[in-house]
C-alpha positions in Angstrom: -78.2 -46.4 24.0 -77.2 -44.7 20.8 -75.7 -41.5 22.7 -76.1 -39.4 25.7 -75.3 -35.7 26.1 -75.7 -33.3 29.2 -76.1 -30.3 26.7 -76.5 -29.0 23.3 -74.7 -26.1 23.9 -77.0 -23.8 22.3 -77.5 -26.2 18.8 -80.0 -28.4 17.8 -81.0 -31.8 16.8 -82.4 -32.5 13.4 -84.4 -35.9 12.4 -85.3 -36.5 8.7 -86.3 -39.8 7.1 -87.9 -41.3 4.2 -86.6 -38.9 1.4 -86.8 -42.2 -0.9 -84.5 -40.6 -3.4 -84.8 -43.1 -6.6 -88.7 -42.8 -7.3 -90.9 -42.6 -8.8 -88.3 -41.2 -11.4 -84.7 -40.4 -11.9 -85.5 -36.6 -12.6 -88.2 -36.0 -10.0 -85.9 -38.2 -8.0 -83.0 -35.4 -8.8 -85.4 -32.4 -8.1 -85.9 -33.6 -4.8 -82.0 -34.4 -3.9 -81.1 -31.0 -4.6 -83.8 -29.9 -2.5 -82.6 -32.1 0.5 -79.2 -30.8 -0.1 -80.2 -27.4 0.3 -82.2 -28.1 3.2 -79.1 -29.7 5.0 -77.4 -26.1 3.7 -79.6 -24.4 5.5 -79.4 -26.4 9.1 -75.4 -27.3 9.1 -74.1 -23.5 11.4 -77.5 -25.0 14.0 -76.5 -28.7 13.7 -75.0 -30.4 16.9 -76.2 -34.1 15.3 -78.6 -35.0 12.4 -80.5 -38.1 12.2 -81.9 -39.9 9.4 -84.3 -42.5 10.5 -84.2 -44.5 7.3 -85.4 -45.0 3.5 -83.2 -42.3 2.2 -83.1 -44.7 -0.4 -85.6 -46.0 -1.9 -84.1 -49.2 -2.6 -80.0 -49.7 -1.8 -77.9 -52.5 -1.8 -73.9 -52.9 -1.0 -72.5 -55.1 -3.4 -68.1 -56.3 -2.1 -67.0 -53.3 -5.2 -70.3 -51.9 -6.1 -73.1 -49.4 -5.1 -76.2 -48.2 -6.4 -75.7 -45.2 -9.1 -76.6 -42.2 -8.6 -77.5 -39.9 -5.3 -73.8 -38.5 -5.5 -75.0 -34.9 -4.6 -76.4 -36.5 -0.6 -73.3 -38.0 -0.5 -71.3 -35.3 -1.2 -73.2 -33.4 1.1 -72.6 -35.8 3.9 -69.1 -35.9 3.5 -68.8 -31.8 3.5 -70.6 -31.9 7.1 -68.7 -34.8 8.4 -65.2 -33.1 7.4 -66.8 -30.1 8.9 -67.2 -32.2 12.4 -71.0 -32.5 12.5 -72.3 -35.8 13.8 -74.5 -37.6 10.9 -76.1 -41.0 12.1 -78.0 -43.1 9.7 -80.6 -45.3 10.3 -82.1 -48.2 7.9 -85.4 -48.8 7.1 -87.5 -51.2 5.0 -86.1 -49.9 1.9 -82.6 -49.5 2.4 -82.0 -51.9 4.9 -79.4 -53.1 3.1 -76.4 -50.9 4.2 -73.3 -52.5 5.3 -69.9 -51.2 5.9 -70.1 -48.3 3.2 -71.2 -45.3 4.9 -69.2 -45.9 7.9 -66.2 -46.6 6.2 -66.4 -43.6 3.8 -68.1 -41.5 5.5 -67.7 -42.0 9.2 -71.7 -42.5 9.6 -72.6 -44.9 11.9 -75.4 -46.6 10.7 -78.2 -48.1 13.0 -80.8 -51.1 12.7 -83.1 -51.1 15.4 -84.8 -48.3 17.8 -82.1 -46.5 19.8 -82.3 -44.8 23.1 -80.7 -40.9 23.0 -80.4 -39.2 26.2 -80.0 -35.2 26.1 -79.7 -33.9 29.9 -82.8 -35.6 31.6 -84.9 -36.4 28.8 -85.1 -39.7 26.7 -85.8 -39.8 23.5 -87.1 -43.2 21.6 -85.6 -43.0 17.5 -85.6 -45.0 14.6 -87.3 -46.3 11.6 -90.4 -47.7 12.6 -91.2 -50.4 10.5 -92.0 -54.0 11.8 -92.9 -52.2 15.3 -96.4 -52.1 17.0 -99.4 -55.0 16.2 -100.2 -56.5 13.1 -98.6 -56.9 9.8 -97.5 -60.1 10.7 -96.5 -60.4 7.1 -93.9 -58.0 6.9 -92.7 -58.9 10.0 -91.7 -62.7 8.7 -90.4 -60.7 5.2 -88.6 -58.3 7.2 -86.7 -61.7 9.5 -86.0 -62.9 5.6 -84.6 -60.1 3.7 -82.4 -59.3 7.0 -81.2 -62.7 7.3 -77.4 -63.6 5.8 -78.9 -66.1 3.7 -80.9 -63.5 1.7 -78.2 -60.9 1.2 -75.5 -63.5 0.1 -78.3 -64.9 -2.6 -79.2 -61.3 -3.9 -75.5 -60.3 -4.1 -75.1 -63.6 -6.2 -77.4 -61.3 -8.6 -75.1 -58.9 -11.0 -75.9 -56.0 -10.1 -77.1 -54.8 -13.1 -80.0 -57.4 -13.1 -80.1 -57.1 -9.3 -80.3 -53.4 -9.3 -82.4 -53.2 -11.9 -84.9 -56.0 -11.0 -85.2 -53.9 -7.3 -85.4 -50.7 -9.2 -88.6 -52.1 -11.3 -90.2 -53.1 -7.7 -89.6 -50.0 -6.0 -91.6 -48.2 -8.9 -94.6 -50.0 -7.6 -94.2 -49.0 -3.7 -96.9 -47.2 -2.1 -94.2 -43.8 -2.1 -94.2 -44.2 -5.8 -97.9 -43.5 -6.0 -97.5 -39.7 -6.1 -101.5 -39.0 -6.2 -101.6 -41.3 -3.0 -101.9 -39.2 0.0 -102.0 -40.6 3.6 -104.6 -40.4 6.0 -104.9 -40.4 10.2 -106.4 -44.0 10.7 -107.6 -43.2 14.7 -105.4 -43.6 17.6 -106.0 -47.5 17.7 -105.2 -48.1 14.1 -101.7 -46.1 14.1 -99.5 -48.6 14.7 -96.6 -47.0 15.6 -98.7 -44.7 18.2 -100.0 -48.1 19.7 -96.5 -49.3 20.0 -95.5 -46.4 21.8 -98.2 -46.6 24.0 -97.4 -49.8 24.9 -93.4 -48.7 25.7 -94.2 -45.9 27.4 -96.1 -48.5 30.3 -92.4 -49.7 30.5 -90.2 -47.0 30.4 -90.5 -43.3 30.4 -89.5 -41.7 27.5 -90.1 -37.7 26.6 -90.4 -38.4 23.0 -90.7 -40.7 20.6 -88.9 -39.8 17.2 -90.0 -42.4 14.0 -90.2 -42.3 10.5 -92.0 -45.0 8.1 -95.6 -43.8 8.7 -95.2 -41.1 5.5 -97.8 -38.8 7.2 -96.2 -35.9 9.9 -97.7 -36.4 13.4 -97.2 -34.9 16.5 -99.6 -37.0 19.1 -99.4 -36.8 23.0 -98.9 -40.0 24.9 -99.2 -38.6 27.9 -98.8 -35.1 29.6 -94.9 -36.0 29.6 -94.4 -37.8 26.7 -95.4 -37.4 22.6 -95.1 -39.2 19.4 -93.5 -37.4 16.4 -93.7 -39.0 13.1 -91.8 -37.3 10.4 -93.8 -37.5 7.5 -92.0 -38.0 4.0 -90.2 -35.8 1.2 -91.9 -36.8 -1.5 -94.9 -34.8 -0.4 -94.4 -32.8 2.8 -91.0 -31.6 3.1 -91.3 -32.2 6.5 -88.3 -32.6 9.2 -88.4 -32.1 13.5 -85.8 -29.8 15.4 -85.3 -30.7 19.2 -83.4 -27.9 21.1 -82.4 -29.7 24.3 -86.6 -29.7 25.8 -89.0 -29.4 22.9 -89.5 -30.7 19.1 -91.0 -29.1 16.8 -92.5 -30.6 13.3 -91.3 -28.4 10.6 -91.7 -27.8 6.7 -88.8 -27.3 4.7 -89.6 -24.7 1.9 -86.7 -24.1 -0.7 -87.8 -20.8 -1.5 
């Protein structure tokens, strides 16, 4: 369990993910940080804990004395609402899923590999990335085991980091976020994956919601009469972020102006 509460005294949980700042451009990339930034202006006096479920980055690697460039302006950000005492947990996904010690050690943000269980009063909530869950892709799944195993991360940090960086840079230009024409659709309740997974978890344990990122298309889905599926869409696109006030969530569009 990632953290249980009995009350939100009157604040609110937020959940962002895949803002996949770094594509398709360093400009559009900019545009879109500063719009994130604001958007965590605009939340921080509501804020009892935010949550970002993963692939803030679009590609992020920790060397021992070395970070990706860049993305100073969400960090600073961070760092203002941790000093100010709001909880900030980070989650990685299949793009930055190379996070280490950094964020936790200059920033004080915990930072989370695998779905966690948060408890608010009575009600459970399912959260994390979302990739690698739910049937199929068997693929990924074995590239996934790789790129997270020791073995890969010491070889790639053998890389200097200008040739590493850049050679993961050139890769991420090509991801399907980086396609900004691309827009996703609703494949059916049996061909979304993560829906299927949660399906399948709700047979063995009751939760209230279920709070995942990855997908790149906003969803809010009922399980059940007691139980839904929100999926949080992207930034690139949508804008899109949930609020959860202690009983409900609620799927929301951030609009800067």
């Amino acid at each position: 369990m990632i953290k249980s509460v009995s009350s939100l005294n009157g604040k609110k949980i937020f959940f962002a993910s895949d803002f996949h700042l770094g594509v398709p451009s360093h400009d559009a990339s900019l545009i879109r940080e500063k719009r994130i930034v604001k958007w965590l202006d605009t939340i921080k006096d509501q804020a009892h804990t935010i949550y970002l479920l993963g692939d803030i980055f679009d590609f992020w690697f920790e060397y021992k004395h070395a970070i990706p460039k860049g993305f100073i302006r969400l960090q600073g950000k961070l760092a203002e609402l941790r000093d100010a005492g709001i909880p900030i947990v980070l989650f990685t996904g299949n793009h930055d899923m190379w996070m280490f010690d950094y964020f936790p050690r200059e920033l004080g943000i915990p930072v989370y590999r695998t779905p966690q269980l948060l408890q608010v009063g009575s009600q459970k909530l399912l959260i994390g990335h979302g990739d690698g869950l739910g049937p199929g892709d068997t693929y990924y799944k074995f590239l996934k085991k790789f790129f997270d195993s020791r073995l890969c991360q010491w070889l790639f940090a053998r890389l200097h980091p200008n040739f590493g960086i850049g050679l993961a840079s050139f890769w991420s230009r090509k991801s399907r976020i980086s396609s900004m024409s691309r827009e996703e659709k609703f494949q059916g309740e049996d061909g979304e994956f993560l829906l299927v997974y949660c399906k399948n978890m709700e047979k063995k344990m009751h939760h209230n919601f279920y709070v995942f990122g990855h997908r790149h298309l906003p969803l809010d889905l009922e399980i059940n009469e007691n139980s839904r599926y929100i999926n949080l869409g992207e930034w690139v696109h949508f804008n899109t972020y949930a609020v959860y006030d202690g009983e409900h969530i609620a799927l929301k569009t951030f609009d800067p102006a």
